[in-house]
C-alpha positions as CSV (number, residue, x, y, z in Angstrom):
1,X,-32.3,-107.1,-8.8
2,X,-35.1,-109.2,-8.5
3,X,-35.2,-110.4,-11.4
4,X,-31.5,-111.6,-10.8
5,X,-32.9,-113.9,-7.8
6,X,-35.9,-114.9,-9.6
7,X,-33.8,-116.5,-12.6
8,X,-31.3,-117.9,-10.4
9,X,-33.5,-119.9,-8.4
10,X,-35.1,-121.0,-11.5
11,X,-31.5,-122.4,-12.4
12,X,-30.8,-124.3,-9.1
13,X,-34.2,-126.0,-9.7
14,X,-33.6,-127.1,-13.5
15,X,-30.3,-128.2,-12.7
16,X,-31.2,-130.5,-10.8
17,X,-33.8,-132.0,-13.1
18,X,-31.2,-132.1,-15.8
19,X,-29.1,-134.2,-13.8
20,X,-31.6,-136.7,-13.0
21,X,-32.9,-137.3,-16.2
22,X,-29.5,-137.9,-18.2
23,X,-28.7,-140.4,-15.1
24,X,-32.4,-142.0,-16.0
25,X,-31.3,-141.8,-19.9
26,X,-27.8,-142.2,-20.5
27,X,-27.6,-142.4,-23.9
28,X,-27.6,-140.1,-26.9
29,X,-30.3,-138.3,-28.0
30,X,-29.7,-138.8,-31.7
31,X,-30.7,-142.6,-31.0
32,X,-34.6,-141.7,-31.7
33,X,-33.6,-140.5,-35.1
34,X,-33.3,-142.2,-38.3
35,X,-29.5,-143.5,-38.9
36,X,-29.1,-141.8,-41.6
37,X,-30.5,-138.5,-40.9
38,X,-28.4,-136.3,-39.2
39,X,-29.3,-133.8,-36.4
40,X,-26.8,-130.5,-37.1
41,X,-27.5,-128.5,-33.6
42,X,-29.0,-130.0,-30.7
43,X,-31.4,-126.8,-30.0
44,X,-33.9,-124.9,-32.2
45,X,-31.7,-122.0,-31.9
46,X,-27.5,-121.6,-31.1
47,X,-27.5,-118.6,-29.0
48,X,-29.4,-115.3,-30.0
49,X,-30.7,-116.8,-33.6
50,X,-31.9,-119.8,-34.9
51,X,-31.0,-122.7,-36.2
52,X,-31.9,-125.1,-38.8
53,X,-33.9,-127.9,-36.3
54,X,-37.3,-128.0,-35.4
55,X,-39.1,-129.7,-32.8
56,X,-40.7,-133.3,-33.6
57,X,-44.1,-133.8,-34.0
58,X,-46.6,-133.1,-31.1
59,X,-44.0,-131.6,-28.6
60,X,-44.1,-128.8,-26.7
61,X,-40.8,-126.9,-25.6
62,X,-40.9,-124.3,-22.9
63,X,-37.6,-121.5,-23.0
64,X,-36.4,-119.2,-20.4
65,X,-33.6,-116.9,-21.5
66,X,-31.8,-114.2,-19.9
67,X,-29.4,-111.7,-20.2
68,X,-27.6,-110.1,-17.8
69,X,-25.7,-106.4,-17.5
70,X,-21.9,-105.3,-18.8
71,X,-19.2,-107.5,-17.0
72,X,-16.9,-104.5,-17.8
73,X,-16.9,-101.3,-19.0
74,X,-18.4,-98.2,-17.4
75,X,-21.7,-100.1,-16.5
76,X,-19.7,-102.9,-15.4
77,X,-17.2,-104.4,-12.8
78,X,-17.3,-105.1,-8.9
79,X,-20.1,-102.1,-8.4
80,X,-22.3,-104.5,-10.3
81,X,-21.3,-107.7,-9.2
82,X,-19.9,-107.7,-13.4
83,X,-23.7,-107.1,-14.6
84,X,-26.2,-109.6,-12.2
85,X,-27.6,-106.3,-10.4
86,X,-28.4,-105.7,-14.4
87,X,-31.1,-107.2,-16.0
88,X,-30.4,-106.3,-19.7
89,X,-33.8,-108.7,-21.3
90,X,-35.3,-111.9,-20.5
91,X,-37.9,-114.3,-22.7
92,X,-40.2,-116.9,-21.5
93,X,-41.5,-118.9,-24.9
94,X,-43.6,-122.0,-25.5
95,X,-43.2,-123.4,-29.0
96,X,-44.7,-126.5,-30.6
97,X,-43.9,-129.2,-33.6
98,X,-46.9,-128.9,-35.6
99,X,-45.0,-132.1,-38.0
100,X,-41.2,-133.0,-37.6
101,X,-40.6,-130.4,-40.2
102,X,-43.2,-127.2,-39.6
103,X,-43.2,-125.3,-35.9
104,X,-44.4,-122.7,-34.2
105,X,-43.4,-120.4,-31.1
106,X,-44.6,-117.4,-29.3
107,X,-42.8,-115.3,-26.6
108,X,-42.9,-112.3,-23.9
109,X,-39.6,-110.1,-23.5
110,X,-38.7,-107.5,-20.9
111,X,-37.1,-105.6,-24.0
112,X,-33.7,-103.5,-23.4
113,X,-35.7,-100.2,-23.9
114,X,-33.5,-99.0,-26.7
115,X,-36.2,-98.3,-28.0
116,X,-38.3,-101.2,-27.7
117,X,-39.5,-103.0,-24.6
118,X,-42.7,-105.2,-23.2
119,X,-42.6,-107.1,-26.6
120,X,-44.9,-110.3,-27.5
121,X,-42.8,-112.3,-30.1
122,X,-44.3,-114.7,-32.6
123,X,-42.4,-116.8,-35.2
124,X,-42.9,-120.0,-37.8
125,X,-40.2,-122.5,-39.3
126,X,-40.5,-124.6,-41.8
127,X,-37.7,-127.9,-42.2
128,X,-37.2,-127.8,-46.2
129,X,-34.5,-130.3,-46.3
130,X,-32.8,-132.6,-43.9
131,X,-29.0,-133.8,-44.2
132,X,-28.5,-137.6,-45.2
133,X,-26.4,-139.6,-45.5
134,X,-27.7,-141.0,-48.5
135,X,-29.7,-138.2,-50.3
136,X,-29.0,-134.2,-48.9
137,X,-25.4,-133.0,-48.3
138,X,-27.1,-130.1,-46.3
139,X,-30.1,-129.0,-44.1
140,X,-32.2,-126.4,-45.0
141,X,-35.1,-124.4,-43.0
142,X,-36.6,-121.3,-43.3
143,X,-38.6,-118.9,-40.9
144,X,-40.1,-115.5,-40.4
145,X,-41.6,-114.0,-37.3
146,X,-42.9,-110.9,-36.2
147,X,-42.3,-109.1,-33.3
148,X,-45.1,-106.0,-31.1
149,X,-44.7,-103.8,-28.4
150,X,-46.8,-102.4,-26.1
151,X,-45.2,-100.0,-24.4
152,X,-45.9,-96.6,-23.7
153,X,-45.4,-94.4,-26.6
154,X,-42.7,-91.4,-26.0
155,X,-44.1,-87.9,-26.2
156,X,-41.0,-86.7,-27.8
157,X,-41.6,-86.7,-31.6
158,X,-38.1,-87.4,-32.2
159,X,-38.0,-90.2,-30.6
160,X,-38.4,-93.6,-32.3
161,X,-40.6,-94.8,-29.7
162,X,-43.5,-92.5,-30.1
163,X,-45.3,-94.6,-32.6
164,X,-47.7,-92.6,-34.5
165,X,-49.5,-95.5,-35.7
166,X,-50.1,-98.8,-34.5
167,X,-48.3,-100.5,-37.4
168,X,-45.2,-98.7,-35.9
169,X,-45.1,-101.0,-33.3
170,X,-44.3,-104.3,-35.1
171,X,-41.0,-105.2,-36.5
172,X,-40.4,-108.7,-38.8
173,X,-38.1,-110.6,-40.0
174,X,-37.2,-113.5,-42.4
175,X,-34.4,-115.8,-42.7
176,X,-32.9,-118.8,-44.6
177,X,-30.9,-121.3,-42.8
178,X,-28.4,-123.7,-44.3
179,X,-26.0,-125.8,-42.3
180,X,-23.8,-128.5,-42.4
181,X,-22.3,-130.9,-40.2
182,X,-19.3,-132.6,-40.6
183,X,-18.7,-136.1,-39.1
184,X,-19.9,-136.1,-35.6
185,X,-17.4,-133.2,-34.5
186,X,-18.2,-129.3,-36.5
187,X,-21.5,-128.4,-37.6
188,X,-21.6,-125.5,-39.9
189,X,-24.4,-122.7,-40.8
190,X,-25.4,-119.7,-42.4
191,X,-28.4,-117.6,-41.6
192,X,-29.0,-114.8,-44.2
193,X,-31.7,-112.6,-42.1
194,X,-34.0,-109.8,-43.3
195,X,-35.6,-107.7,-40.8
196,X,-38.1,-105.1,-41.9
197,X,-39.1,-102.2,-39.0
198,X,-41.9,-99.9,-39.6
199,X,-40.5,-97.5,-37.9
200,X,-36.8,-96.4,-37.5
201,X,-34.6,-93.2,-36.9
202,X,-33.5,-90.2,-39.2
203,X,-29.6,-92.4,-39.0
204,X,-31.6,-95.5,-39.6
205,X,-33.1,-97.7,-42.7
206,X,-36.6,-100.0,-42.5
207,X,-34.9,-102.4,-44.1
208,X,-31.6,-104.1,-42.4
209,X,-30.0,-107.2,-44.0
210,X,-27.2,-109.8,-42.2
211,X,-25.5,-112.8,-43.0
212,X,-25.5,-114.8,-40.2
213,X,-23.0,-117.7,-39.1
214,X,-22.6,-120.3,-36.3
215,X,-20.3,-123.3,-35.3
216,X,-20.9,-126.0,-33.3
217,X,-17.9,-127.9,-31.5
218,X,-18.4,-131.4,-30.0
219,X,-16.2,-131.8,-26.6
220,X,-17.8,-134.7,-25.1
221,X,-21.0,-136.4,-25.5
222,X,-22.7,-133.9,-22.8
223,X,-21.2,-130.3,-23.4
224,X,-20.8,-128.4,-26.8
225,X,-18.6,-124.8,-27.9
226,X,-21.0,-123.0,-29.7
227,X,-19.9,-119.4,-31.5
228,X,-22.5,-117.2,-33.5
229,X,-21.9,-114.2,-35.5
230,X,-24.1,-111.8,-37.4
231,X,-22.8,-109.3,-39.3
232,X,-25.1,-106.6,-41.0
233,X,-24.7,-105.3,-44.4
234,X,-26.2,-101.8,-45.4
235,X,-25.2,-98.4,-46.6
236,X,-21.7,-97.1,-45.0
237,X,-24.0,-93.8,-45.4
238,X,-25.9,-94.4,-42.8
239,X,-25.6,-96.9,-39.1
240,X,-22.2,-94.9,-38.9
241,X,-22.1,-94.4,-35.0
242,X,-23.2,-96.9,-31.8
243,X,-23.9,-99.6,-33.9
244,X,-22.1,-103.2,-33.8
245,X,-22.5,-106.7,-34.9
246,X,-23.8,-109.4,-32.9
247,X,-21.1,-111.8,-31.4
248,X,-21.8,-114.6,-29.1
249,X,-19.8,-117.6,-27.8
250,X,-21.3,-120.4,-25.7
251,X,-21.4,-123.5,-23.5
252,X,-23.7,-125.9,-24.2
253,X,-24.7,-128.9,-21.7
254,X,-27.3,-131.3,-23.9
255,X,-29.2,-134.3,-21.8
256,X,-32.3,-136.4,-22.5
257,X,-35.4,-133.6,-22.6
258,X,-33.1,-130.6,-21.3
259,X,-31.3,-128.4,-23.1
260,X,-28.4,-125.8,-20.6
261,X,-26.4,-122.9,-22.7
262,X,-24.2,-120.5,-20.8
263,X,-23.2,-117.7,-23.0
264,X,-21.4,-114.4,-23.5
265,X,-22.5,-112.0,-25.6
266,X,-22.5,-108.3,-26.4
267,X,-26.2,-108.4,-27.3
268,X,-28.7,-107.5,-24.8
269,X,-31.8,-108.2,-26.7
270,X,-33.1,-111.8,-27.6
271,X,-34.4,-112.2,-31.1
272,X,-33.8,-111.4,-34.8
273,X,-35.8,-108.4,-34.7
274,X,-33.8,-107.1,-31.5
275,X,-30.1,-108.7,-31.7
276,X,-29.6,-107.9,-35.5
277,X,-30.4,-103.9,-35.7
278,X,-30.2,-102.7,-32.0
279,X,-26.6,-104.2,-30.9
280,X,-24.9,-101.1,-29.6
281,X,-21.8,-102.7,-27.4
282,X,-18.5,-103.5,-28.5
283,X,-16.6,-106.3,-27.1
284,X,-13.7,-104.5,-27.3
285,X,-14.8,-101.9,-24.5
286,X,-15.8,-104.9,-22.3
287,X,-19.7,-104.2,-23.3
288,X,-20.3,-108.0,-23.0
289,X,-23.0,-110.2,-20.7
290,X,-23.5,-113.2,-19.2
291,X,-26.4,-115.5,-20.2
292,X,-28.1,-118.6,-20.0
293,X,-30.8,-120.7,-21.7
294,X,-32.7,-123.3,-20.3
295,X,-35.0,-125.3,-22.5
296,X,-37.7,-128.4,-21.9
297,X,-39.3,-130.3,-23.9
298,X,-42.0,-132.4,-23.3
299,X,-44.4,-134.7,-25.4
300,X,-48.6,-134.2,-25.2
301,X,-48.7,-138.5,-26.3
């Protein structure tokens, strides 16, 4: 619960900033950029995952994600005030634009502690190729990051958590993005994602592949629909039972430095290492959260 009051009153006091910087700046964002490129997302990620931007050069962006409990379902409803007596993760992240097309980020998680939690999170991008008008139909980046926990290990043997070795306790992952945007109304991507764990149970595999996808709606020049979706593809052998694709949907409020996304999703972890293999809510059994992003950037010239 006190998490819940921590991360609200960090909301009431970025709103605020938000607001007064797009009435300093009222214009669009995309005005710094070259004409002819085009920007395809206006964050470094959509809502769980990432997308194909990175920052500019010699910028610094501070994150602070959460995820609340089940709206529904048996964890949910009025008992929980629909999930914000429920923390289910939260991130706090500083990344950096190395160049306009190489970055870098590192993160702490609470974790969902199923079965990983306390994790330090550490990831590289690289922009391969930028859409133009003139030159690239598409935008391509690609990024792998790693991901450590150091958490208690379990004493039970069966239990995934008990980490006999140290290189148990790291999980990775690598991904190709590719995405698309179509006038100034429908961007388009794909995220095929490889995440590698060194350590996984007796109904589980190391290796866990997933082609992601996302969508980005323009509504007005301030707010954006964004929808992500990663579906994993493996053995119907094994990951038979309790496991489910991520789904999100989103809000997204874009002003000058800020960046505000309100999402639902039924993923409690954040990041590719958590969202992709340990998803085990279904929608359909109103197993999904309310969450938020709240993201600044800020120059060091």
């Amino acid at each position: 619960m006190k998490y819940f009051y921590l991360h609200i009153l960090i909301l009431f006091l970025a709103v605020p900033c938000v607001s007064f910087s797009q009435d300093d700046f009222d214009f669009d964002d995309e005005s710094f950029l070259d004409m002819e490129e085009v920007k395809t997302f206006n964050s470094t990620r959509i809502i769980s995952g990432h997308s194909v931007e990175t920052l500019p050069e010699k910028t610094f962006e501070m994150r602070i994600e959460h995820r609340f409990g089940d709206i529904a379902g048996d964890m949910g409803g009025y008992q929980t005030l629909f999930g914000f007596d429920n923390v289910a993760d939260m991130r706090i992240a500083l990344e950096y634009g190395i160049t306009d097309k190489l970055m870098v980020g590192f993160g702490r998680c609470k974790g969902t502690s199923a079965p990983y939690s306390s994790l330090l999170d550490g990831f590289i991008k690289y922009r391969v190729m930028t859409q133009n008008e003139g030159e690239s139909p598409i935008s391509i980046s690609v990024g792998a990051g790693t991901t450590f926990t150091y958490r208690e290990a379990s004493t039970n043997m069966s239990d995934v958590a008990y980490f006999p070795k140290l290189s148990h306790r790291f999980c990775y992952y690598t991904q190709l993005n590719v995405a698309y945007r179509f006038r100034d109304i429908v961007s388009l991507s794909l995220m095929p994602t490889l995440v590698h764990r060194n350590y996984v149970g007796q109904n589980d595999v190391n290796e866990l592949f997933s082609v992601g996808a996302a969508m980005r709606l323009k509504l007005s020049k301030k707010f954006f629909l964004l929808m992500e979706y990663y579906p994993s593809i493996h053995n119907k052998d094994i990951r038979q039972e309790n496991f489910f694709n991520s789904l999100g949907v989103a809000l997204e409020w874009k002003t000058f430095g800020h960046n505000f996304t309100i999402n639902f999703t039924n993923s409690k972890g954040l990041g590719e290492t958590q969202f992709i293999p340990y998803t085990y809510e279904s929608w359909l059994k109103g197993q999904f959260r309310l969450g938020f992003c709240v993201s600044r950037q800020f120059s060091i010239d």
